[in-house]
C-alpha positions in Angstrom: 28.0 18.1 -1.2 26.0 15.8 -3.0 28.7 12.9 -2.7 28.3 13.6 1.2 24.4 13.0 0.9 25.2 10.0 -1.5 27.3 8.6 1.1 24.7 9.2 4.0 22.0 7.7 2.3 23.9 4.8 1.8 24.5 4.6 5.1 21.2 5.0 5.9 20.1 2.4 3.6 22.4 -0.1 4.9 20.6 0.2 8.3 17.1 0.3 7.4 17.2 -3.1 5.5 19.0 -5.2 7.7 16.2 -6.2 9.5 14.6 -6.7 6.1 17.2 -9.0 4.9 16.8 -11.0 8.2 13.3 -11.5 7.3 13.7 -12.0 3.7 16.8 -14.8 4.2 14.5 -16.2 6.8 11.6 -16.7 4.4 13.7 -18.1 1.4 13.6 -14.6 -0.7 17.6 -14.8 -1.9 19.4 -11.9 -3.2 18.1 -12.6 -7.0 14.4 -12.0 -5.7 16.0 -9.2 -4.2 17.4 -7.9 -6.9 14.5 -8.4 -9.6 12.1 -6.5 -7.3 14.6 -3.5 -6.5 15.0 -3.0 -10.6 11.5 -3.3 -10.9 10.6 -0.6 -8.2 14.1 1.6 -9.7 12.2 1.5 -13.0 8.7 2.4 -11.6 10.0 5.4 -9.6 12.0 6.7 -12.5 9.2 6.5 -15.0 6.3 8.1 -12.5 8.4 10.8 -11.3 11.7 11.9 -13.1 10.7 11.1 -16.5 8.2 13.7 -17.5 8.0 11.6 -21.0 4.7 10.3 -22.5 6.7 7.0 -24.1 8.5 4.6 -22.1 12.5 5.5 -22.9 14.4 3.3 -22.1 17.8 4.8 -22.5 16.1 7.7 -20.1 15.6 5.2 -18.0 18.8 3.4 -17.7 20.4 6.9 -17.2 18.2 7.6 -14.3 18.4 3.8 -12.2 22.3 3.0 -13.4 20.6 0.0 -14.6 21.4 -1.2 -19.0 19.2 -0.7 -21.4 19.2 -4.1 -21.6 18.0 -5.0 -17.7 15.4 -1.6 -18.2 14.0 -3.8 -21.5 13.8 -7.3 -19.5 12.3 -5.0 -16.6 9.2 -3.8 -19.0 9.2 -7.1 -21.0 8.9 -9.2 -17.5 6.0 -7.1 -16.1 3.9 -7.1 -19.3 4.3 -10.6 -19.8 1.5 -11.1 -16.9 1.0 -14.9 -16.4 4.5 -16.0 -17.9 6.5 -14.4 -15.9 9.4 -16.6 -15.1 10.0 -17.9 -11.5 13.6 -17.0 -9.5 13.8 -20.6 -7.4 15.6 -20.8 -4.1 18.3 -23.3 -3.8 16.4 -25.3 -1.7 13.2 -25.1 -4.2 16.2 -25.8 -6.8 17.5 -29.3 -5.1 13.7 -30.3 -4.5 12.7 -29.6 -7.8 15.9 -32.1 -9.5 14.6 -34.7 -6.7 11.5 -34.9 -7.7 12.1 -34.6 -11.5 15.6 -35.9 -12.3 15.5 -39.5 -13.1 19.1 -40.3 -11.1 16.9 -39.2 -7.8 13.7 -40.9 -8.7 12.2 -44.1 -9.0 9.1 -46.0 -10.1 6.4 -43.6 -11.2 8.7 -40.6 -10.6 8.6 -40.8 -7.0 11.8 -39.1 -5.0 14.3 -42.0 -4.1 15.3 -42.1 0.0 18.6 -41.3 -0.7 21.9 -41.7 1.7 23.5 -38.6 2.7 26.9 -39.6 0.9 28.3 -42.3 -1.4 31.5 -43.7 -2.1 30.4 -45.2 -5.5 30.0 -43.1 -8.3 27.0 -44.0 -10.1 25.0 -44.6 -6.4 22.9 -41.7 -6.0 23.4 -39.7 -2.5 22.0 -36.2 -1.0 25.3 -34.9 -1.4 25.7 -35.0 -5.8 22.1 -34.0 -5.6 23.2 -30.9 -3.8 26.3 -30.4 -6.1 24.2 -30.8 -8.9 21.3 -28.5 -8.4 23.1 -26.0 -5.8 26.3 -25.2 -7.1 28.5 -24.3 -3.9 26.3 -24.4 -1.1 27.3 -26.7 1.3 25.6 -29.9 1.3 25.3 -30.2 4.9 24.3 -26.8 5.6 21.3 -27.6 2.7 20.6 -30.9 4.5 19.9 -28.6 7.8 17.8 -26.3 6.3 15.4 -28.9 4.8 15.0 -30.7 7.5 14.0 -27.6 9.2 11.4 -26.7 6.8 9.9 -30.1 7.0 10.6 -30.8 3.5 12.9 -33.6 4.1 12.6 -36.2 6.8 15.7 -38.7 8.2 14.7 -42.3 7.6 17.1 -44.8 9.6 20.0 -42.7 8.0 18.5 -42.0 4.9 16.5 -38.6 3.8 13.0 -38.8 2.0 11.6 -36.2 0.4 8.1 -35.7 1.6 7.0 -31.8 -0.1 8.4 -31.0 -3.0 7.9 -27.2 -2.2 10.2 -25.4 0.2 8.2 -23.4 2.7 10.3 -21.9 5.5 8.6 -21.1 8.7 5.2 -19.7 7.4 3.8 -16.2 7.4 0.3 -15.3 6.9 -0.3 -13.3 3.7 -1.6 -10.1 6.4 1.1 -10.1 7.8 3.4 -9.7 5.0 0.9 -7.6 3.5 1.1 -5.1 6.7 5.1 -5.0 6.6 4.5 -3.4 3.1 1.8 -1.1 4.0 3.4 0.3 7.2 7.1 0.4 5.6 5.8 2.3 3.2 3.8 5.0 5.1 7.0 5.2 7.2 8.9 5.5 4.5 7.0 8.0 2.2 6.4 10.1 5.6 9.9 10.5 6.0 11.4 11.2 2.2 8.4 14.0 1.9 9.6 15.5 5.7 13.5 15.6 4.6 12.2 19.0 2.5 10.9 20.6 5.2 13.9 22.9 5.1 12.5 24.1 1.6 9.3 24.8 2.5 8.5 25.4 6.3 5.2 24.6 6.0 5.8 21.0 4.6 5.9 17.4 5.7 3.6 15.7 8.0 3.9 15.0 11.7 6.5 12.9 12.7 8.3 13.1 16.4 10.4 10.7 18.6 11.1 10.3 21.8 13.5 7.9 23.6 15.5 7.6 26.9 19.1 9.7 26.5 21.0 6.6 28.1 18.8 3.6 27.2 17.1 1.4 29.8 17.7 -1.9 31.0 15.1 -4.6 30.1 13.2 -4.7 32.9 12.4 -1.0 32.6 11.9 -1.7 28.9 9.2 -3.9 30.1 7.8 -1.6 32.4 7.4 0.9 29.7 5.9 -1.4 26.8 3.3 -2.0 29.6 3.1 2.0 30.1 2.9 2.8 26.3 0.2 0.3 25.5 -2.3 2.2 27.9 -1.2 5.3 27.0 -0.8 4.5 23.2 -4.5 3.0 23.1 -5.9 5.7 24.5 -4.6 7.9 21.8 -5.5 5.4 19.2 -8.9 5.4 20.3 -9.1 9.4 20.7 -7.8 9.6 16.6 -10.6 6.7 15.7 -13.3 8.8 17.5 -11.7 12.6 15.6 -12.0 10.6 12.3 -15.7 9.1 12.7 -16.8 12.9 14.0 -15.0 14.6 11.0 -16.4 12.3 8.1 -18.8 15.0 6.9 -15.9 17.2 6.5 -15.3 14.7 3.1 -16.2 16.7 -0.1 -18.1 13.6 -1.8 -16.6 15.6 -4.9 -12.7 15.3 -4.6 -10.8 12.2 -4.2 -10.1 10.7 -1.0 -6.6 9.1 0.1 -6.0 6.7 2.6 -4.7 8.4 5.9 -3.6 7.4 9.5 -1.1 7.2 12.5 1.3 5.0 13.1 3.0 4.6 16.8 6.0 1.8 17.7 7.6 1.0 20.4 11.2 -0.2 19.3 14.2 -1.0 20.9 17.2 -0.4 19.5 19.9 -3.6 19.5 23.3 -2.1 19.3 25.6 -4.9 18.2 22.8 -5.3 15.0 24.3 -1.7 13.7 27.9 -2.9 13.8 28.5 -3.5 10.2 30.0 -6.3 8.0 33.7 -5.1 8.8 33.4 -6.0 12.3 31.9 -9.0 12.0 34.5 -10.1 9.5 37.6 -8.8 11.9 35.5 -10.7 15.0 35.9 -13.8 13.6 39.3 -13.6 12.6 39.1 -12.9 8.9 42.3 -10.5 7.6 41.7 -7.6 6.0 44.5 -6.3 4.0 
């Protein structure tokens, strides 16, 4: 049984980040950001709610997240050393970073040489042993694109100049990212603490859906964003006007916790659930 709910949440879990990772690859967040945060947040969760401890134990805690003592120990070590704690740079941010400070890419008073995109003599500098050098395998070409694209890199009569030694894919305000947090996590929460309801009938907090059995074609999809946006603000409206006329329900005594309601329209793209099997067997890779 609890292999089956292992393998269901995993399942689960697969779905409900690939729109993250869309977003994160997107923004320049690579698998290593990835991957710092999720140990960080594994060792959070296990300290503030399965070790009942008053210490920090570390071996408790790599029992609990899978993770080794050591990662718990750079984990708690990272996160107290506030100010110094070291940056994960982005291959991009990595082959900027050797352009503007390596002294085969730069020139008088340090500034980034314009640099051809290949060479065929060895000690002439080119974009394409900067790449090998500060990106291991990534293709240089593929790097090349995605500079350009950034507007860290510009084309000069066939050469490339570095003009912004930062990489900064296409921006995003710090709201917005802010916002993803805050509603992924009040979606989130609402729906771990509803999956006990079947303990305790009386638990959990509202949460209902309600979509068309055989999908819609996008011009009805329209219609019915157009539909939902009345309808919805109405609602939204009716909930700010219950909470105004309840606030002297508060006991100024006891602690107060942030509340809400949160309504989406989504729309569900099929082919983005197919999984990295498919895609593999699509384009023609064998699978033994």
């Amino acid at each position: 049984m609890a292999e089956s709910v292992k393998h269901h949440l995993k399942a689960a879990l697969t779905l409900l980040l690939k729109p993250l990772v869309r977003l994160l690859i997107a923004q320049g967040v690579t698998h290593a950001d990835f991957s710092e945060t999720a140990k960080e947040v594994y060792v959070e969760i296990a300290l503030r709610h399965f070790d009942a401890e008053g210490k920090v134990n570390k071996s408790r805690v790599a029992i609990l997240t899978g993770l080794t003592r050591k990662e718990v120990k750079n984990v708690v070590d990272r996160t107290l050393e506030i100010g110094n704690k070291a940056r994960m740079f982005s291959r991009p941010e990595r082959v900027l970073t050797g352009w503007y400070s390596d002294p085969k890419y730069t020139g008088p008073y340090g500034i980034p040489l314009e640099l051809p995109y290949e060479s065929s003599d060895l000690d002439d500098p080119s974009f394409v042993k900067l790449v090998r050098a500060y990106s291991g395998d990534m293709a240089p070409r593929q790097m090349l694109t995605e500079l350009l694209s950034s507007g860290s890199v510009v084309e000069l009569d066939q050469r490339y100049k570095a003009i912004r030694r930062n990489y900064e894919p296409a921006p995003l305000s710090p709201e917005i990212i802010s916002r993803l947090g805050d509603i992924g996590y009040w979606v989130f929460s609402t729906i771990a603490k509803n999956m006990e309801k079947e303990k305790r009938q009386d638990f959990g907090f509202f949460e209902r859906v309600v979509f068309a059995d055989d999908g819609c074609t996008d011009d009805v999809i329209e219609k019915f964003d157009e539909y939902v946006k009345v309808r919805g603000q109405k609602l939204i409206e009716e909930i700010d006007v219950w909470f105004a006329t309840n606030e002297h329900a508060n006991d100024p005594n006891q602690q107060r916790k942030d509340t809400g309601f949160y309504m989406v329209h989504y729309v569900d793209n099929k082919e983005e659930r197919s999984g990295l099997r498919e895609i593999l067997l699509e384009r023609g890779v064998d699978i033994d």
